[in-house]
N, C-alpha and C positions, 0 to 999 in steps of 0.2 A: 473335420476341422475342430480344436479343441478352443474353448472361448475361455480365457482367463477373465475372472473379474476384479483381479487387481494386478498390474503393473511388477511383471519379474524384478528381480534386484536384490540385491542383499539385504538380509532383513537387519533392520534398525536393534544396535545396542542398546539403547535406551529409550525408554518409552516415557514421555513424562505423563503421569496420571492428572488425571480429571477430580476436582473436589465437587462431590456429589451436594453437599448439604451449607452449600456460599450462592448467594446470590450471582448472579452475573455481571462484573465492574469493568471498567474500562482498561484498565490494566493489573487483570490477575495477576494473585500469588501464586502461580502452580508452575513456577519453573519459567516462565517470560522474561527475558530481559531485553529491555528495550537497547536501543542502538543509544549514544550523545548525541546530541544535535548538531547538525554541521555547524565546522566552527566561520564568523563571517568578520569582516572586520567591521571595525566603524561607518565609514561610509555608506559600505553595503547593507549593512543592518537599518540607515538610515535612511537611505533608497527606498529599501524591500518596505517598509513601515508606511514609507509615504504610498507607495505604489500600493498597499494592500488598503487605504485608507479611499484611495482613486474607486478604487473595483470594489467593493462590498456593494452589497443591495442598500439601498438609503432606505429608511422610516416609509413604513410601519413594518419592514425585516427587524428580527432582534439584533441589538447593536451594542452586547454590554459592554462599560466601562473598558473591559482588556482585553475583547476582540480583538484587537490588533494583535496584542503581543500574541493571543494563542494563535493566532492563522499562522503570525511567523513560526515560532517554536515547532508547529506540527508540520507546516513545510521545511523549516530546518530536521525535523525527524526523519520527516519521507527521504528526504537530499542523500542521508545517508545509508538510504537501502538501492540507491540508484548506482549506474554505472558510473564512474569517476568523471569520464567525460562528458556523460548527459547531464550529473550536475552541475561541473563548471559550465557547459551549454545555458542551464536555467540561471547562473546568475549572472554571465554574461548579457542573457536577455535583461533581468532587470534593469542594470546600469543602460543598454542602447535604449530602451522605453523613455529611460527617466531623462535622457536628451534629446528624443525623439520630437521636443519644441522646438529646439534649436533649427536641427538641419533640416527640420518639414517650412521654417518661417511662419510659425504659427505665435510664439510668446519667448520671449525672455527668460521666461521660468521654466526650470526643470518640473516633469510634470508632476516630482512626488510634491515639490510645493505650490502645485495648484491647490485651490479648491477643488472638491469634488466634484461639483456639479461640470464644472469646468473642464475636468480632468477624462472625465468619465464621457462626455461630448466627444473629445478630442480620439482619444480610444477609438470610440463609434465609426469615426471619420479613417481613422485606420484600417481598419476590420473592413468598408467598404471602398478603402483605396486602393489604389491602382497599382501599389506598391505589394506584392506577393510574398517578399517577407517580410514588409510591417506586419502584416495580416496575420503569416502565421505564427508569427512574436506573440502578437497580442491575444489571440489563441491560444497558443501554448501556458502563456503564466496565468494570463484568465481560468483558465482552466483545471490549472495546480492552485491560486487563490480559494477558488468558489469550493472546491473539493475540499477542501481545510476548512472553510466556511462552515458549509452544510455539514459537516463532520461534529460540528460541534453537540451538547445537549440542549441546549435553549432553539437552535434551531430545529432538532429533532422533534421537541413539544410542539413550535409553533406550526411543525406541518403535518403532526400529529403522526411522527415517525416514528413506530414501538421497533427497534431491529431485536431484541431478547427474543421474540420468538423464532424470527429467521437463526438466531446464532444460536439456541438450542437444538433447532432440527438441525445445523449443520456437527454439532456435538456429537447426539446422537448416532448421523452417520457416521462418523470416525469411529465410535465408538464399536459401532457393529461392522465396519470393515475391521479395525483390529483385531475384533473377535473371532471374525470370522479366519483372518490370516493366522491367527496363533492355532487354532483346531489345525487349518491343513498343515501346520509346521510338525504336526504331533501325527497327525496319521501317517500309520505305517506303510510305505511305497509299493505299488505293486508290482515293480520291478526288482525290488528285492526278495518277496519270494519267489520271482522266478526265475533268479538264478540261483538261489539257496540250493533248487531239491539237487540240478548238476553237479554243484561244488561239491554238496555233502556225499552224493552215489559215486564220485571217482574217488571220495576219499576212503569210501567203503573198497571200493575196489583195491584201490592202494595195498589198503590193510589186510585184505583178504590173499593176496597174490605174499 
Protein backbone atom coordinates (compact mmCIF):
# COMPACT_ATOMS: atom_id res chain seq x y z
CA UNK A 1 0.00 0.00 0.00
CA UNK A 2 1.59 3.35 -1.14
CA UNK A 3 0.95 6.36 1.71
CA UNK A 4 0.75 9.63 0.02
CA UNK A 5 1.71 12.63 2.37
CA UNK A 6 -0.10 15.15 0.56
CA UNK A 7 -3.55 14.95 -0.77
CA UNK A 8 -3.69 14.10 -4.94
CA UNK A 9 -5.16 17.14 -7.02
CA UNK A 10 -4.06 19.35 -9.43
CA UNK A 11 -1.38 21.18 -8.43
CA UNK A 12 -1.97 25.00 -7.78
CA UNK A 13 -1.12 27.76 -10.44
CA UNK A 14 -0.03 30.11 -8.14
CA UNK A 15 1.61 30.01 -5.06
CA UNK A 16 1.47 33.15 -3.18
CA UNK A 17 5.00 33.63 -1.37
CA UNK A 18 5.79 34.15 2.10
CA UNK A 19 7.73 37.42 3.16
CA UNK A 20 10.62 36.05 5.06
CA UNK A 21 12.11 39.27 6.66
CA UNK A 22 8.10 41.26 8.10
CA UNK A 23 7.18 40.62 11.28
CA UNK A 24 3.91 38.72 11.70
CA UNK A 25 0.56 41.18 11.48
CA UNK A 26 -2.85 40.70 11.50
CA UNK A 27 -3.56 41.19 8.18
CA UNK A 28 -0.57 40.62 5.81
CA UNK A 29 0.71 42.17 2.68
CA UNK A 30 1.62 38.98 0.94
CA UNK A 31 -1.39 38.52 -1.40
CA UNK A 32 -4.56 38.34 1.51
CA UNK A 33 -7.40 39.85 0.60
CA UNK A 34 -9.97 40.07 2.94
CA UNK A 35 -13.69 39.42 2.21
CA UNK A 36 -16.17 43.30 2.84
CA UNK A 37 -18.06 42.82 5.65
CA UNK A 38 -21.66 41.69 5.45
CA UNK A 39 -23.62 44.30 4.55
CA UNK A 40 -26.69 44.95 7.51
CA UNK A 41 -29.01 47.39 7.72
CA UNK A 42 -29.93 49.85 10.42
CA UNK A 43 -31.91 48.17 12.61
CA UNK A 44 -29.80 45.11 12.53
CA UNK A 45 -26.69 46.80 12.98
CA UNK A 46 -28.47 48.36 16.02
CA UNK A 47 -29.70 44.91 17.44
CA UNK A 48 -26.26 43.21 16.82
CA UNK A 49 -24.50 46.40 18.88
CA UNK A 50 -26.86 46.15 21.57
CA UNK A 51 -26.74 42.27 21.73
CA UNK A 52 -22.83 42.14 21.67
CA UNK A 53 -22.85 44.87 24.49
CA UNK A 54 -25.46 42.02 26.56
CA UNK A 55 -22.71 39.10 26.19
CA UNK A 56 -19.19 40.64 26.54
CA UNK A 57 -17.42 39.67 29.82
CA UNK A 58 -17.90 42.84 32.35
CA UNK A 59 -14.84 44.32 34.35
CA UNK A 60 -11.91 43.40 35.06
CA UNK A 61 -12.22 41.69 31.05
CA UNK A 62 -10.66 44.39 28.77
CA UNK A 63 -13.39 46.41 27.52
CA UNK A 64 -11.86 49.27 25.18
CA UNK A 65 -13.78 52.18 24.13
CA UNK A 66 -14.66 50.19 20.45
CA UNK A 67 -15.10 46.80 21.42
CA UNK A 68 -18.15 46.82 20.25
CA UNK A 69 -17.84 48.13 16.85
CA UNK A 70 -14.69 45.56 16.43
CA UNK A 71 -16.73 42.30 17.70
CA UNK A 72 -19.35 43.66 14.96
CA UNK A 73 -17.00 44.37 12.06
CA UNK A 74 -15.14 40.95 12.51
CA UNK A 75 -18.35 39.07 12.91
CA UNK A 76 -19.67 41.07 9.79
CA UNK A 77 -16.18 39.55 8.26
CA UNK A 78 -16.67 35.96 9.46
CA UNK A 79 -20.66 36.37 7.86
CA UNK A 80 -19.11 36.56 4.67
CA UNK A 81 -16.99 33.49 4.44
CA UNK A 82 -20.19 31.47 5.74
CA UNK A 83 -22.82 29.77 3.71
CA UNK A 84 -25.46 32.29 2.47
CA UNK A 85 -28.04 30.67 4.36
CA UNK A 86 -26.17 30.10 7.79
CA UNK A 87 -25.70 33.77 7.63
CA UNK A 88 -29.03 34.86 7.16
CA UNK A 89 -29.65 32.00 9.97
CA UNK A 90 -27.12 34.24 12.37
CA UNK A 91 -29.03 37.31 11.95
CA UNK A 92 -32.20 36.13 11.98
CA UNK A 93 -30.94 34.84 15.46
CA UNK A 94 -30.11 38.33 16.47
CA UNK A 95 -33.28 40.04 15.78
CA UNK A 96 -35.60 36.69 17.61
CA UNK A 97 -33.03 37.22 20.85
CA UNK A 98 -33.48 40.86 20.85
CA UNK A 99 -37.48 40.13 21.27
CA UNK A 100 -37.07 37.24 23.21
CA UNK A 101 -38.46 39.75 26.37
CA UNK A 102 -41.51 40.15 24.82
CA UNK A 103 -42.81 36.57 24.07
CA UNK A 104 -40.87 35.06 27.22
CA UNK A 105 -43.20 37.95 29.57
CA UNK A 106 -40.01 38.82 31.06
CA UNK A 107 -39.70 43.04 30.31
CA UNK A 108 -41.04 45.49 27.80
CA UNK A 109 -37.64 45.99 26.44
CA UNK A 110 -35.98 44.57 23.70
CA UNK A 111 -32.99 42.86 25.28
CA UNK A 112 -30.28 44.93 23.07
CA UNK A 113 -31.74 47.93 25.34
CA UNK A 114 -31.33 46.23 28.53
CA UNK A 115 -28.77 46.90 30.73
CA UNK A 116 -26.19 44.39 30.84
CA UNK A 117 -26.36 42.98 33.87
CA UNK A 118 -29.89 42.57 33.20
CA UNK A 119 -29.56 41.24 29.85
CA UNK A 120 -26.88 38.87 30.46
CA UNK A 121 -29.32 37.35 33.63
CA UNK A 122 -31.95 36.80 31.20
CA UNK A 123 -29.61 34.94 28.53
CA UNK A 124 -28.68 32.74 31.53
CA UNK A 125 -32.39 31.90 32.12
CA UNK A 126 -32.40 30.93 28.35
CA UNK A 127 -29.52 28.74 28.17
CA UNK A 128 -31.19 26.81 31.18
CA UNK A 129 -34.73 26.87 29.77
CA UNK A 130 -36.90 24.62 28.79
CA UNK A 131 -37.15 25.94 25.65
CA UNK A 132 -34.61 23.93 23.18
CA UNK A 133 -34.23 26.42 20.74
CA UNK A 134 -33.91 29.38 22.95
CA UNK A 135 -30.99 27.67 24.14
CA UNK A 136 -29.50 26.84 21.00
CA UNK A 137 -30.11 30.57 19.75
CA UNK A 138 -28.27 31.80 22.59
CA UNK A 139 -25.51 29.29 22.10
CA UNK A 140 -25.04 29.88 18.74
CA UNK A 141 -24.46 33.95 18.79
CA UNK A 142 -22.82 33.58 22.16
CA UNK A 143 -20.60 31.88 20.64
CA UNK A 144 -19.92 33.71 17.32
CA UNK A 145 -19.71 36.99 19.96
CA UNK A 146 -17.06 35.68 22.49
CA UNK A 147 -15.08 34.17 19.30
CA UNK A 148 -14.69 37.91 17.95
CA UNK A 149 -14.10 38.76 21.53
CA UNK A 150 -11.32 36.82 22.41
CA UNK A 151 -9.96 37.34 18.90
CA UNK A 152 -9.09 40.54 19.56
CA UNK A 153 -5.17 41.93 20.92
CA UNK A 154 -5.98 43.40 24.21
CA UNK A 155 -7.66 40.29 25.06
CA UNK A 156 -4.78 38.17 23.77
CA UNK A 157 -2.17 40.23 26.40
CA UNK A 158 -4.68 39.96 29.14
CA UNK A 159 -4.67 36.12 28.97
CA UNK A 160 -1.25 36.19 27.99
CA UNK A 161 -2.01 34.73 24.62
CA UNK A 162 1.36 34.82 22.31
CA UNK A 163 -0.47 32.86 18.84
CA UNK A 164 3.12 34.22 16.65
CA UNK A 165 4.58 31.26 17.75
CA UNK A 166 1.73 28.70 16.91
CA UNK A 167 1.40 30.80 13.36
CA UNK A 168 5.07 30.35 12.59
CA UNK A 169 5.19 26.60 13.06
CA UNK A 170 2.11 26.43 11.12
CA UNK A 171 4.26 28.68 8.17
CA UNK A 172 6.81 26.64 8.30
CA UNK A 173 4.88 23.47 7.74
CA UNK A 174 3.33 24.82 4.62
CA UNK A 175 6.37 25.91 3.68
CA UNK A 176 8.01 22.35 3.86
CA UNK A 177 5.06 20.54 2.35
CA UNK A 178 5.39 22.99 -0.78
CA UNK A 179 8.65 22.10 -0.88
CA UNK A 180 8.37 18.94 -0.56
CA UNK A 181 5.50 18.84 -3.32
CA UNK A 182 7.41 20.82 -5.93
CA UNK A 183 10.71 18.03 -5.75
CA UNK A 184 8.22 15.25 -6.35
CA UNK A 185 6.67 17.37 -9.33
CA UNK A 186 10.28 17.38 -10.87
CA UNK A 187 11.30 13.84 -10.21
CA UNK A 188 11.41 11.96 -13.17
CA UNK A 189 8.55 8.81 -13.12
CA UNK A 190 9.36 5.46 -13.04
CA UNK A 191 6.91 4.49 -15.13
CA UNK A 192 8.26 6.43 -17.89
CA UNK A 193 11.37 4.48 -18.16
CA UNK A 194 9.68 1.64 -18.31
CA UNK A 195 8.03 2.04 -21.02
CA UNK A 196 10.69 4.05 -22.89
CA UNK A 197 13.17 0.93 -23.47
CA UNK A 198 9.63 -1.02 -25.39
CA UNK A 199 8.82 2.07 -27.56
CA UNK A 200 12.38 2.76 -28.53
CA UNK A 201 13.39 -1.52 -29.37
CA UNK A 202 10.12 -1.61 -31.79
CA UNK A 203 11.23 1.50 -33.17
CA UNK A 204 14.58 -0.13 -33.67
CA UNK A 205 12.93 -2.88 -35.12
CA UNK A 206 10.73 -0.84 -37.42
CA UNK A 207 13.79 0.61 -38.89
CA UNK A 208 15.79 -2.32 -39.10
CA UNK A 209 13.00 -4.47 -41.18
Amino acid sequence: MTHHHLATGPTPSTRLPIAKDRALGRYPKDGLELARPYSLGRGTTRVLRGLISVLLPPPPAPRPEDIVLRVERTMRLWTRYMHPLSALGLWLTVRILDLSPWFLFQSTRRLSRMPQERGSALLDQMVHGRFAALRMLVVAIRGVVLSAYFDQDEVHRAIDYHPVAFLTERIATRERLLARQSATDHEPSPLGSLTAKPVLAAAHRGAAS
